[in-house]
C-alpha positions, 0 to 999 in steps of 0.5 A, spaced: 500 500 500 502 507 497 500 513 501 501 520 498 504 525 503 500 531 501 493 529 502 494 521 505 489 518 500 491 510 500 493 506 493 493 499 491 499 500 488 505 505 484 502 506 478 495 509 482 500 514 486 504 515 480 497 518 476 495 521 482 502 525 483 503 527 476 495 530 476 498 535 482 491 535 484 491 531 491 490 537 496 494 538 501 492 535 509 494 541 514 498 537 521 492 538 525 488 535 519 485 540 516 485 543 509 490 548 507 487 551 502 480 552 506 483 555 511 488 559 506 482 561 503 478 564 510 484 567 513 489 568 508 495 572 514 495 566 518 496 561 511 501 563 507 502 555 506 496 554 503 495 559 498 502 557 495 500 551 495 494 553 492 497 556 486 501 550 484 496 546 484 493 551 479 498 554 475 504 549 476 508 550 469 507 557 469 514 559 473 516 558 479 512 558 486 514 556 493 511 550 493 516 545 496 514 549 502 508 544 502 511 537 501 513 534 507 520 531 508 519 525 505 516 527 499 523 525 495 522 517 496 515 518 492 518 523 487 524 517 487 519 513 486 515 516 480 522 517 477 523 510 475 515 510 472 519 515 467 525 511 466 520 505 464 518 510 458 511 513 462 510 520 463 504 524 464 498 518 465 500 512 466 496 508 459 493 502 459 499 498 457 501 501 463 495 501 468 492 496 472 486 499 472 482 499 465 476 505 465 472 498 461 471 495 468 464 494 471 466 497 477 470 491 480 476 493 484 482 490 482 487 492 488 492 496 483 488 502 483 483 504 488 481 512 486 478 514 480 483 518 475 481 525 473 480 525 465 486 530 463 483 536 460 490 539 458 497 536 456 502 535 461 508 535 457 513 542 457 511 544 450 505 547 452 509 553 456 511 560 452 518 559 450 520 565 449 521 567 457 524 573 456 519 577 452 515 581 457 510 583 451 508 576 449 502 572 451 501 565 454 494 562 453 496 555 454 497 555 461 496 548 465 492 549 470 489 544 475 483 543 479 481 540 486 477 534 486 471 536 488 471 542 483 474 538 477 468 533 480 462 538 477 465 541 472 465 534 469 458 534 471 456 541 469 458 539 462 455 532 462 449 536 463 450 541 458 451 535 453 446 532 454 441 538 454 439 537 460 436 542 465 441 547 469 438 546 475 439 538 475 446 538 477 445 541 483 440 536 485 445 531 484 448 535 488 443 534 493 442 527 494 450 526 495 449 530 500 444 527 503 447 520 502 453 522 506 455 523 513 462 527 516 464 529 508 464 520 506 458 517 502 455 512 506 455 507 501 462 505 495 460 509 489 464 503 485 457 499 488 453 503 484 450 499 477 449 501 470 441 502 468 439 497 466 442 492 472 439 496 477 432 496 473 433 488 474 434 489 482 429 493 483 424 487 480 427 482 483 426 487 489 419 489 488 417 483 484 413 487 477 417 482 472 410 480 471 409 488 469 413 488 464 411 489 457 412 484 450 413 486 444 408 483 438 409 483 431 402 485 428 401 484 420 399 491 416 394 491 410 398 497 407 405 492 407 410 490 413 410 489 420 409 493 426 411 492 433 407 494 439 408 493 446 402 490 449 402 490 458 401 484 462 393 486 464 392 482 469 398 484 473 396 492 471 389 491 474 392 487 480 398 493 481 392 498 482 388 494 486 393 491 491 396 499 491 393 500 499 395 508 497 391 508 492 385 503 494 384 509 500 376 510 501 378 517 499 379 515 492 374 510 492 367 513 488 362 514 494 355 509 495 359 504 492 361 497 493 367 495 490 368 487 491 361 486 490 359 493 485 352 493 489 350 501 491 350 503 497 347 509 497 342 513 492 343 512 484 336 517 482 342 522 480 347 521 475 355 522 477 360 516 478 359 510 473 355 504 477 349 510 477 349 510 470 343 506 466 350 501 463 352 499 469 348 494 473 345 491 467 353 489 466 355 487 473 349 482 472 350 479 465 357 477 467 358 477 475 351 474 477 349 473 485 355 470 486 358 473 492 365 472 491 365 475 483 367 483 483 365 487 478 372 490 473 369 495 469 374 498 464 375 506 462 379 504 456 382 511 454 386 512 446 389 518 443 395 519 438 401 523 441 407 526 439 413 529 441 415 532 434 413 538 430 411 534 424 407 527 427 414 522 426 416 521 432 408 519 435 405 513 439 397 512 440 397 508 448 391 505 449 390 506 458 386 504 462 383 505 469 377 503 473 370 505 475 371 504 482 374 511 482 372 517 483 372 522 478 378 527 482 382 519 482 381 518 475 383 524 474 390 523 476 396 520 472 396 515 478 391 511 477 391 509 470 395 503 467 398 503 460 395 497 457 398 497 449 403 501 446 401 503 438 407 506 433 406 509 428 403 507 422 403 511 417 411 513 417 415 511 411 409 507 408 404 513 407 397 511 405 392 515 402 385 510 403 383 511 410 380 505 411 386 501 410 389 506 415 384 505 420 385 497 419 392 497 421 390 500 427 385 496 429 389 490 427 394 492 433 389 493 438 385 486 436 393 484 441 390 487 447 383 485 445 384 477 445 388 478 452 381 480 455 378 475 451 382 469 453 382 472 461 374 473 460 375 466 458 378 463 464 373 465 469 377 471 470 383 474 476 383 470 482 385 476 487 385 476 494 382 484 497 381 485 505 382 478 506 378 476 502 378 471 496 374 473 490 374 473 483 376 479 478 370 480 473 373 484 468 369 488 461 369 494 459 365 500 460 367 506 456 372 508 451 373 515 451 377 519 447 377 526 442 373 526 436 378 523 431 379 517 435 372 516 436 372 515 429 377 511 428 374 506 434 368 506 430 370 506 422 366 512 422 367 517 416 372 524 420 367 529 416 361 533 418 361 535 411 353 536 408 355 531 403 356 526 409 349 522 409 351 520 417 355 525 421 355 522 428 358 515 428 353 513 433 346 514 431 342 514 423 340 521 423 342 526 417 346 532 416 339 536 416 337 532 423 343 535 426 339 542 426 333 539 431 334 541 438 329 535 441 331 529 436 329 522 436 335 518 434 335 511 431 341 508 434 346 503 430 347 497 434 351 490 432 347 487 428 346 493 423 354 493 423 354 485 421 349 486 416 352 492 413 359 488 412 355 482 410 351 487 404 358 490 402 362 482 401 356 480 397 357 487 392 359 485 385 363 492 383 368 496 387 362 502 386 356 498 389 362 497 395 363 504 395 355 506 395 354 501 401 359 505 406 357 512 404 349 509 406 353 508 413 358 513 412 363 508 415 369 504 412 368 497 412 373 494 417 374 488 421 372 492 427 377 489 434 371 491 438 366 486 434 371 481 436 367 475 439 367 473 446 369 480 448 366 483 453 362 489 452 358 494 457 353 495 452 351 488 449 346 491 444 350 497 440 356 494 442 362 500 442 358 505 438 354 506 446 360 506 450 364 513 446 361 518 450 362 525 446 367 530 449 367 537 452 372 541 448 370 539 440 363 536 441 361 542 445 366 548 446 368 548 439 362 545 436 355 547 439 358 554 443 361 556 436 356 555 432 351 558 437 355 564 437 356 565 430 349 563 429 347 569 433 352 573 430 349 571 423 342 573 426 345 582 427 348 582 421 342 579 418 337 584 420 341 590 418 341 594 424 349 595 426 348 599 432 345 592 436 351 589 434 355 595 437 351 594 443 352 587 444 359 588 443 359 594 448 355 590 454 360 584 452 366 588 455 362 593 461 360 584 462 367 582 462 371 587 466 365 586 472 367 577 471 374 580 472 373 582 479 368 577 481 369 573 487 367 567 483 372 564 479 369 558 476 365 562 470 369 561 464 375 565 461 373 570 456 377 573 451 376 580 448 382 579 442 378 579 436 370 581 439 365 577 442 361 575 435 367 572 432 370 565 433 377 566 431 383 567 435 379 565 440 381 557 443 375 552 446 375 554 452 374 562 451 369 560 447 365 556 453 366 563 457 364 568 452 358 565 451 357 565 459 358 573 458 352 574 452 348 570 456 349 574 462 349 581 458 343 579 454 338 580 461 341 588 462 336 593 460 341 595 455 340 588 451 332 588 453 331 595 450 336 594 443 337 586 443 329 584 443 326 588 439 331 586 434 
């Protein structure tokens, strides 16, 4: 064992010492024990020594210093020592010939050298040093300088996160958990024990036992050509993974009135709020839990949009998620409570199409993965699981499936278009373009069996016309459908998928019903001919929106004033639902009743 006389590091070996030395980078250990440049730094009167050595630490080729003042006296055997390392043809760093360490290790001590080298961020060697002395006016700008280890520590740092365009604020928290794992200015634990990603992901399953969460890849047959590859999560250790979480089956997070083993109510269900007080929701636990004490009701909230992470859609992914009815609406509001179920790429990067049906295949092939598991568990009886001590049988199928309108169609091979042209311009039901204007309709709804008899009549069709007059009647494209898989269990067992997609707020209501109300009435005064009524809505929306500005209540909607109240651009969704608000409450002042109502 080697010691070095300055800072008393111990090394396993000469050649440890020999790079140690030749970095000069070791800071020097006062008698008492404490360190000379900390208290150069503090009281630099008292320490002359240690700002003498701090300078050779750092600007040790650059003249002459008054460093041998620092070494102790038996500093001459070390510099001995080193000197028969460069008699052996080895300067500066020792090389790999001439090491024993090896950077490539994995973290194994090898007793040769037991300190991690310092990268050499400059050359070592005399050529670097102005070689006109003499000249007083020239100018050095390759001085070699030198760095304690801890401040050589963070620049490594601070430079591995500037290349990793990481955020500057993450190196101090790096900082921190140092810190905090260590007592006295020594780490608690040795760092050459810490593992690379990828081992310490494979201890932490091991540890908390989730290798049976971990995903599998499944090649998938695409209509437009090739392959894809979509990772698809266990679901019977995804629904187990929440239901066996004590923080998250807290009876805070639980719908109120509620049973969860056996998904009866317990309180009132007369007005609609969470899932078991809807109308689906009982007939489903009968069908497939029955009396059976010992079934518990799974019903899936099945959640599908596509996300990228680029400016051009290439870099996308469409998840399919999932979270349970027996939370509450603030629970599933929360990334907690959710579970990734599939993973769909791309589908149409590289390989573009133009026929939307083929596209919207492919998707559906993907999805028909997750599908057939569902299928295969419902088969088997369902998820045996052990709750509050108690045995039970978990009885998934689902319920709903949500998502924003383009999804939806995509779900239900509906044309994405409301054009007039479209003879069916919701997916859900039968009724045309014209009956969209009817403000109490009476829907005839699509079920399964006309979805089956459409694609029945579409292979019976001779001609590529015929096909295509029978998709535009339905105003869908005829697909092999996941969600018509057999054996899958569906919440509504009599219109299938198309009753479980509920219409959502931003694009069925904020940018569709609140947007053409409001253009409507706009319509409404330019028709009319009288401009100073639609001055004096515009005026009332104003004076409205200031006096909202200083309300108390704050949950009425933001509005906007950029571009006027009667028209719908540079407005986003949700000032849309908030102007609307505004002109209701202006139209009830007496400077609406007296211009407004007449008009």
């Amino acid at each position: 064992m080697f010691s070095c006389s300055r800072c008393g590091r111990v090394f396993g070996g000469r050649q440890g010492l020999g790079n140690h030395r030749r970095l000069n980078a070791c800071v020097a250990i006062d008698e008492d024990g404490g360190d000379v440049f900390e208290k150069a730094l503090k009281d630099p009167d008292k320490h002359p020594d240690g700002l003498e050595a701090l300078s050779y630490l750092l600007f040790s080729n650059a003249g002459s210093t008054k460093t041998t003042d620092v070494l102790r006296a038996d500093d001459q055997e070390e510099d001995d020592m080193l000197d028969m390392f460069e008699n052996d043809g080895c300067s500066g760093f020792m090389p790999d010939e001439c090491s024993s360490s090896s950077e490539d290790s994995d973290g194994s001590d090898d007793g040769s050298d037991t300190e991690q080298r310092q990268p050499d961020t400059t050359a070592a060697s005399d050529t670097n040093v102005n070689e006109d002395d003499d000249d007083d006016n020239s100018t050095n700008n390759n001085i070699d300088f030198y760095l304690p280890p801890h401040l050589a520590y963070q620049i490594e740092v601070e430079d591995l996160l500037a290349r990793h365009r990481c955020d500057l604020g993450l190196g101090d928290e790096l900082h921190k958990i140092l810190r905090k794992y260590s007592q006295e200015g020594k780490l608690d634990f040795d760092p050459r024990d810490a593992r690379s990603r990828q081992k310490t992901v494979k201890v932490l399953e091991e540890v908390l036992g989730t290798q049976s969460m971990k995903p599998v890849d499944i090649d998938v047959d695409l209509c437009s050509g090739g392959k894809a590859t979509v990772s698809r999560f266990p679901l019977e250790a995804m629904v187990k993974s929440l239901l066996e979480d004590k923080e998250l089956m807290d009876p805070n997070n639980l719908a109120e009135g509620y049973d969860y083993l056996t998904g009866k109510t317990t309180g009132s269900t007369d007005v609609y709020g969470e899932f078991h007080t809807g109308d689906d929701f009982e007939p489903a636990r009968k069908r497939f839990c029955g009396d059976a004490e010992n079934n518990m009701p799974i019903a899936m909230i099945i959640f599908m949009d596509k996300s990228h992470f680029d400016r051009h859609g290439a870099l996308s992914v469409t998840p399919l998620c999932f979270t349970l009815s027996c939370f509450n609406q603030s629970a599933r509001n929360r990334v907690d409570f959710w579970r990734p179920w599939l993973y769909i790429p791309n589908l149409t990067y590289g390989t573009p199409t133009t026929d939307a049906a083929v596209s919207i295949q492919d998707e559906h092939n993907c999805i028909a993965v997750a599908m057939k598991e569902l299928v295969s568990i419902s088969e088997k009886g369902g998820i045996p699981i052990k709750l509050e001590g108690k045995q039970v049988v978990g009885k998934p199928w689902i319920h709903t499936i949500i998502g924003d309108t383009v999804g939806d169609n995509r779900v239900a091979g509906h044309y994405n278009s409301g054009a007039p042209g479209v003879a069916r311009p919701w997916r859900e039901c039968k009724c045309s373009f014209e009956d969209m204007a009817d403000p109490d309709p009476q829907c005839d709804f699509v079920t399964r069996s006309d979805l089956k008899r459409f694609k029945k009549a579409h292979r019976k069709a001779n001609t590529q016309a015929e096909r295509d007059k029978i998709c535009k009647k339905m105003s869908k494209h005829c697909i092999n459908n996941a969600f018509m898989m057999k054996g899958l269990p569906l919440a509504d067992n009599v219109h299938g998928h198309l009753g479980m997609m509920p219409p959502e707020v931003l694009h069925i209501i904020d940018e569709g019903h609140t947007d053409y109300m409001t253009t409507s009435l706009g319509q409404t005064l330019k028709d009319s001919g009288v401009r100073k009524v639609r001055k004096s809505v515009e005026t009332t929306f104003q004076h409205t929106h200031r006096r909202l500005a200083h309300n108390s209540e704050r949950d009425s909607g933001r509005g906007s004033t950029r571009s006027g109240v009667l028209k719908t651009s540079r407005v986003n969704a949700s000032e849309k639902e908030g102007n609307l608000f505004r002109i209701l409450c202006g139209s009830f002042t007496d400077t609406s009743k007296e211009t407004l109502h007449p008009a």
